[in-house]
N, C-alpha and C positions, 0 to 999 in steps of 0.2 A: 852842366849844360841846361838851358833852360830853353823851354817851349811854351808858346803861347797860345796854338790854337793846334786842332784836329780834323782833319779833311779826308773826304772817303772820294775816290776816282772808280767811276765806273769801268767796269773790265774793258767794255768796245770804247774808252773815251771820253771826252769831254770834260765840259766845265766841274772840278772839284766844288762837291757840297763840304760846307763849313758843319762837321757837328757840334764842336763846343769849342771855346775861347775863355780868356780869362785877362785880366786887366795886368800891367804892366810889373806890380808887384808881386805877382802869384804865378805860380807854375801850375801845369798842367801836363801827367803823365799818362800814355796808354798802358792799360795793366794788362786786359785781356782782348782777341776777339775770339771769340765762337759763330761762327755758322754768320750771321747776319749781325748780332749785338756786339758793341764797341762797347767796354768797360774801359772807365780812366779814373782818374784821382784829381780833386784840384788840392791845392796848397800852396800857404805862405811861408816860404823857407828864411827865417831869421837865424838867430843863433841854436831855434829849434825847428824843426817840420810843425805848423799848427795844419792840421785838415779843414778844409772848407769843406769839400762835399764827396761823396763816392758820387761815380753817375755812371750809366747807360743807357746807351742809347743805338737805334736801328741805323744800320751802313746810309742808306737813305737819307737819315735827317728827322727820321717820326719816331715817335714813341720815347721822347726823352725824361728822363728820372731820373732826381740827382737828390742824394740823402745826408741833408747839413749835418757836418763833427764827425763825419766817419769816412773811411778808406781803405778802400781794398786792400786783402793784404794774402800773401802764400802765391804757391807754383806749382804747376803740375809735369809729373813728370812719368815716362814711360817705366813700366816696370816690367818689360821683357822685349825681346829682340829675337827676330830670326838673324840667325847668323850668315844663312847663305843672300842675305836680301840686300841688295846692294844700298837701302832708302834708307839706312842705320846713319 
């Protein structure tokens, strides 16, 4: 599957902000969000994945940072559960 850009929709609505894009040969993955910060990946998928940038950036649209030849990488995952809590 391949994706070209990333857009954030404010909860009451409206017009989606664009926070990052990528030209027709690259792909573009969301890896994380936390709290307000959208982490993604860009990359040119040939015969191999080459990394173009790790980035983040604020749901909004501001604070964008993107760091050339590197890419986000791991998962987080819970490491315990209450068993009566039905949000498991």
């Amino acid at each position: 599957m391949e994706y070209f850009e990333i857009k954030s929709i404010a909860k009451t609505g409206g017009t989606p902000t664009n926070l990052a894009s990528v030209e027709a040969d690259e792909n573009i993955n969301l890896a994380y969000v936390k709290g307000i910060k959208v982490y993604y990946n860009k990359s040119v998928v040939t015969a191999v994945i080459k990394p173009l940038f790790a980035g983040i950036i604020n749901e909004g649209g501001s604070g964008m940072s993107e760091i050339t030849d590197a890419s986000w990488f791991g998962d987080l995952f819970k490491t315990s559960y209450a068993i009566d809590s039905p949000s498991h």
